[in-house]
C-alpha positions as a Python dict, from the first residue, in 0.01 Angstrom:
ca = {
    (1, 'X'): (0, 0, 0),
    (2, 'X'): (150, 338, -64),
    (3, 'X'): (87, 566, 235),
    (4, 'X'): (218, 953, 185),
    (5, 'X'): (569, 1055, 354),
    (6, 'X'): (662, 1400, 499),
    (7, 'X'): (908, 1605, 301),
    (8, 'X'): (1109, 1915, 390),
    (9, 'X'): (865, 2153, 295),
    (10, 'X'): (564, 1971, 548),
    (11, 'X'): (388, 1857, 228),
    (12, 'X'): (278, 1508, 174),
    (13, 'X'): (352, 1258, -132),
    (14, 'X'): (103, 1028, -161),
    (15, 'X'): (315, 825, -397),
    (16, 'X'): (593, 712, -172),
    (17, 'X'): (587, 339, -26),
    (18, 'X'): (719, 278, 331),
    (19, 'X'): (740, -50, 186),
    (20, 'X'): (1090, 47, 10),
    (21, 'X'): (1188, 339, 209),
    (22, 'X'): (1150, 425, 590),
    (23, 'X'): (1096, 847, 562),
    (24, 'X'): (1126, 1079, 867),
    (25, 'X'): (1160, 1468, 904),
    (26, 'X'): (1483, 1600, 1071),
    (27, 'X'): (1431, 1969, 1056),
    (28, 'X'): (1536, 2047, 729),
    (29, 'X'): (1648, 1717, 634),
    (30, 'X'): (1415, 1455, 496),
    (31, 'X'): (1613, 1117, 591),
    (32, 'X'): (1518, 804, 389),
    (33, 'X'): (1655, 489, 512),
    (34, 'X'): (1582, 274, 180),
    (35, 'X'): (1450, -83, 338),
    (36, 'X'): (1497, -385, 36),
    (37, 'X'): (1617, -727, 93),
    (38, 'X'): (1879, -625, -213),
    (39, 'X'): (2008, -339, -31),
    (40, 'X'): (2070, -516, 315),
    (41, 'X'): (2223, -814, 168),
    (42, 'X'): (2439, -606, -52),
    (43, 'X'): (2535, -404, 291),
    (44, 'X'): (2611, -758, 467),
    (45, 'X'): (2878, -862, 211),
    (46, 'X'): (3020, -514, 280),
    (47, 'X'): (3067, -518, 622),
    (48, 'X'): (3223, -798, 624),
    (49, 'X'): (3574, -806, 663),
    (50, 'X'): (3711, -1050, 488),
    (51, 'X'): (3535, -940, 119),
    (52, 'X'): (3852, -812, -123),
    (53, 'X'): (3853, -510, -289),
    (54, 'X'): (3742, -584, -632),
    (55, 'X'): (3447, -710, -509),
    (56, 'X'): (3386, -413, -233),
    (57, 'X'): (3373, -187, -530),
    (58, 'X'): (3132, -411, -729),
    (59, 'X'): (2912, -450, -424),
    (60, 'X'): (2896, -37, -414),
    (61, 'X'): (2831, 7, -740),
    (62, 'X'): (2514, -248, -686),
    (63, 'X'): (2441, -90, -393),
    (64, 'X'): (2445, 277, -511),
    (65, 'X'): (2235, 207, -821),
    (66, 'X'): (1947, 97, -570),
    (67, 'X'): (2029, 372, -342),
    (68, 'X'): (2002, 580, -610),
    (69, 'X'): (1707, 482, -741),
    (70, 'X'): (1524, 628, -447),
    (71, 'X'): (1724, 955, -431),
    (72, 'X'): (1567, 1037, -738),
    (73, 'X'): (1237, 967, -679),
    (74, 'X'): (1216, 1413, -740),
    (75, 'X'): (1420, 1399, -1014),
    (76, 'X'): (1241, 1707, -1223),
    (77, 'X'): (1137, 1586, -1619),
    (78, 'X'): (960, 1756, -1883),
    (79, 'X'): (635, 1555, -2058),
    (80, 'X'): (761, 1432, -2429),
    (81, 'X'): (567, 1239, -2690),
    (82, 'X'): (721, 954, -2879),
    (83, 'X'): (672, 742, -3177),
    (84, 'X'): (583, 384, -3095),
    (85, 'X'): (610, 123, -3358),
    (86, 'X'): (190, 160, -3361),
    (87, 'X'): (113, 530, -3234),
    (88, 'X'): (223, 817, -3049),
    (89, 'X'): (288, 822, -2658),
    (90, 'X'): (304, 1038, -2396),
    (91, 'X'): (628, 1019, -2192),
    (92, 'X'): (874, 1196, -1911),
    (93, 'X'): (1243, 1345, -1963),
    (94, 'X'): (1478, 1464, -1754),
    (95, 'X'): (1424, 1828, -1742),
    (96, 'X'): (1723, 2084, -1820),
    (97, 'X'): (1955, 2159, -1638),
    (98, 'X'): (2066, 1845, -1614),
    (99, 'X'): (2135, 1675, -1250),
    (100, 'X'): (2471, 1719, -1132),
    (101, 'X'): (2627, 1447, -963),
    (102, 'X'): (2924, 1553, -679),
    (103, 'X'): (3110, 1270, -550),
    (104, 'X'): (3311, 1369, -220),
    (105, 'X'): (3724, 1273, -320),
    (106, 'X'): (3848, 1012, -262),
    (107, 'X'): (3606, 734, -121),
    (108, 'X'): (3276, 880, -313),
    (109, 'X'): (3463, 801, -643),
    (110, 'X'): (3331, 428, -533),
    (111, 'X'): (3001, 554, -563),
    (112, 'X'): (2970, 730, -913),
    (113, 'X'): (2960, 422, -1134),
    (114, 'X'): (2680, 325, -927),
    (115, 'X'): (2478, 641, -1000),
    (116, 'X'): (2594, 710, -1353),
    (117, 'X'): (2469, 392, -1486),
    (118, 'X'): (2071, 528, -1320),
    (119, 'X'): (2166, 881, -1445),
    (120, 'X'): (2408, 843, -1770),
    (121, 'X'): (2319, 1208, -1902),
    (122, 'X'): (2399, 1339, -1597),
    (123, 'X'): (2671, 1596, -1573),
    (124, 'X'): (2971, 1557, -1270),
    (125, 'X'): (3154, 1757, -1040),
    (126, 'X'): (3408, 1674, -824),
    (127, 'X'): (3487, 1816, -431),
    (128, 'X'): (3800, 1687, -291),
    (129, 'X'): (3765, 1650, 135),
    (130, 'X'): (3984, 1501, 372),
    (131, 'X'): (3941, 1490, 734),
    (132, 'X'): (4180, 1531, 1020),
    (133, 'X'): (4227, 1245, 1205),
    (134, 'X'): (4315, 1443, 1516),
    (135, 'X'): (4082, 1747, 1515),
    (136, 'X'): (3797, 1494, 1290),
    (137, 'X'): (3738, 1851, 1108),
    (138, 'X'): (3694, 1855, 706),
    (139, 'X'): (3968, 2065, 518),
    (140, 'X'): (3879, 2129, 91),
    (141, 'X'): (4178, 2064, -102),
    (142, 'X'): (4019, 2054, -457),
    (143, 'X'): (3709, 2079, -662),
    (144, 'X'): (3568, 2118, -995),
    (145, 'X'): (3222, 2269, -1000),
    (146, 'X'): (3013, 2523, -1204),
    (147, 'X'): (3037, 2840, -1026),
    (148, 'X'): (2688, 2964, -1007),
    (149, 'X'): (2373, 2645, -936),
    (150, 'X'): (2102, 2851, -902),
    (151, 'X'): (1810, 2602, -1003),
    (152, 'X'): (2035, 2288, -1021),
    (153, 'X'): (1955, 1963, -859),
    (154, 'X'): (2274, 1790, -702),
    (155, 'X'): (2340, 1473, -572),
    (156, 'X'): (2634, 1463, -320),
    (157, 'X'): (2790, 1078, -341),
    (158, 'X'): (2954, 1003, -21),
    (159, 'X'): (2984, 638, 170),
    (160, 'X'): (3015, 701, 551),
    (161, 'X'): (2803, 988, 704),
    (162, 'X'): (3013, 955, 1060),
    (163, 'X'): (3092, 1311, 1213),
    (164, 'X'): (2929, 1451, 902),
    (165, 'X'): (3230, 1708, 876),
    (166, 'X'): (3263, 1648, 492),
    (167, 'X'): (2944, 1606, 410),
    (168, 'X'): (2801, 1906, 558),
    (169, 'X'): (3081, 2092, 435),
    (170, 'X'): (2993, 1976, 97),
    (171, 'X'): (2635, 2065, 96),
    (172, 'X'): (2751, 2417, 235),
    (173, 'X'): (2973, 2460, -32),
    (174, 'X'): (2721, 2381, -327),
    (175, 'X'): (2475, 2646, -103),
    (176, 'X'): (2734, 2928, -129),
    (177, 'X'): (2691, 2830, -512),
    (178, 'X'): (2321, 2877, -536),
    (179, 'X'): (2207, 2530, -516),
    (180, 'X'): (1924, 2447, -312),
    (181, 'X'): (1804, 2124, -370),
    (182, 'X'): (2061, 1923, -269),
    (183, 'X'): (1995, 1498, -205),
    (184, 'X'): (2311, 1343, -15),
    (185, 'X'): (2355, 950, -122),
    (186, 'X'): (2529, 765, 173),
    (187, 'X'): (2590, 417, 219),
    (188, 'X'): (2585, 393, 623),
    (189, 'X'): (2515, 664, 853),
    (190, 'X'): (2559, 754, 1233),
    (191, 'X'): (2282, 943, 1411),
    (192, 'X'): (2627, 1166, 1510),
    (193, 'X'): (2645, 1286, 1153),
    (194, 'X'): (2288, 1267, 1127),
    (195, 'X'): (2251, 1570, 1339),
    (196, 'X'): (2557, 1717, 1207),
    (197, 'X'): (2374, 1773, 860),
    (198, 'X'): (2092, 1840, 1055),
    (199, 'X'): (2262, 2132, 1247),
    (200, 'X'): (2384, 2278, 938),
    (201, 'X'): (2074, 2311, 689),
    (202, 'X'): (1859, 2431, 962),
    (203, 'X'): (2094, 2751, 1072),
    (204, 'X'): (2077, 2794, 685),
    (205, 'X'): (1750, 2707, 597),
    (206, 'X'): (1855, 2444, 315),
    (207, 'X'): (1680, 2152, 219),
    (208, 'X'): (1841, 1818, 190),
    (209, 'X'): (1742, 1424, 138),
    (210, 'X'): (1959, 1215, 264),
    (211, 'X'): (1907, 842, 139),
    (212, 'X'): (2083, 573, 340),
    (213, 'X'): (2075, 210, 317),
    (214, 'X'): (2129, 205, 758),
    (215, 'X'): (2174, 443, 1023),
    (216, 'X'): (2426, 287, 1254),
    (217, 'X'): (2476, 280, 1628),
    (218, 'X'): (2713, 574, 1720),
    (219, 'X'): (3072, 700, 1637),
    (220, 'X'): (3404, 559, 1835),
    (221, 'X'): (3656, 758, 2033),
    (222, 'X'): (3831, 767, 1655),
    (223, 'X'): (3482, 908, 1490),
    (224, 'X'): (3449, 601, 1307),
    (225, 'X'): (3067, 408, 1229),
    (226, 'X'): (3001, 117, 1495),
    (227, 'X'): (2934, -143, 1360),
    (228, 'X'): (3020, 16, 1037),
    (229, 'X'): (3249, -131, 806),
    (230, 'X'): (3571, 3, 843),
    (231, 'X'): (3744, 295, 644),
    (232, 'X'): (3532, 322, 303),
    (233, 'X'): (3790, 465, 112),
    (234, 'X'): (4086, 196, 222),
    (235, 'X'): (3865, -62, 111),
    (236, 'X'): (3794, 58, -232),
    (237, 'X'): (4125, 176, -349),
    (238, 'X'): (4369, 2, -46),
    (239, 'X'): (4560, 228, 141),
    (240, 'X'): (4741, 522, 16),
    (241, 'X'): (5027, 658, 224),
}
């Protein structure tokens, strides 16, 4: 049965199933935790600690395509008419400007296969984050976005919302640019980085989806996801010292 679901704004949609996706208001963040037997097995295999590389980044690709699949649920399109083999028919597509896609360097590079293969025509930009592993703070070292997103839709691509230091600072960054509807794509989260984003879009009154396939149990004395599964960005590429 499809039952409606609250979105930033207060508004219902009658169209969204809490059959696929578990929807609750956080301020100005609309959280969807997307609930499929797909997704949670795909999550098990990824957890665990003993699955290699190669197939860690398969697994996110998988997993991300599903993810994704809900994230753009809003996607904005434009009604068309085709040419059927036997008659005309009324269709959808995507709208212009065309969604831009942001994975967060290095780990969210994992994610954009995943997405891209949902979204081919859409158009990419790149924000390069790190985080100190002392003060857990974000610091920007590179990105490659359009400088003005005034009536853009983005899609931030990041795996592990944990102090939510990069992500927020992300979705702060495209704000300064203009952008204001802005969906975050996240793989696990902690209620920690959670209210993080939370924090952040309310003192600037932006709203933001953020689609997760699990909210974890809290952050470690290292601000790492418990249970989690491990450092994203190792396990996709190995370490890089």
């Amino acid at each position: 049965m499809l039952l409606p679901a609250l979105h930033p704004s207060g508004a219902e949609s009658p169209l969204v199933s809490t059959q696929g996706c578990e929807c609750g208001k956080l301020a100005a963040v609309e959280l969807r935790i997307v609930n499929h037997p797909l997704v949670a097995h795909k999550l098990t295999h990824l957890r665990e600690a003993s699955t290699p590389s190669p197939t860690f980044r398969s697994l996110v690709a998988e997993l991300v395509t599903l993810l994704a699949y809900e994230a753009t649920r809003d996607v904005r399109v434009n009604e068309v008419e085709v040419q059927t083999p036997v008659a005309p028919a009324k269709g959808s597509a995507l709208a212009k400007p065309k969604p831009l896609v942001v994975p967060i360097l290095r780990a969210g590079l994992g994610m954009l296969e995943g997405m891209t293969q949902l979204v081919p025509t859409a158009e990419v930009g790149f924000v390069g984050m790190a985080r100190d592993e002392t003060t857990l703070q974000p610091t920007t070292y590179a990105e490659r976005l359009p400088h003005d997103l005034s009536g853009r839709q983005c899609f931030v691509l990041d795996p592990m919302l944990a102090t939510g230091g990069s992500l927020a600072g992300c979705v702060s960054f495209l704000a300064d640019r203009g952008a204001r509807d802005i969906t975050c794509i996240c793989i696990l989260a902690a209620p920690e980085g959670i209210d993080r984003v939370r924090e952040l879009t309310e003192a600037r009154g932006i709203d933001c989806t953020l689609v997760v396939a699990a909210v974890d149990d809290h952050l470690n004395e290292h601000g790492y996801i418990i249970p989690g599964l491990g450092d994203a960005g190792d396990r996709l590429y190995g370490l890089a010292e």
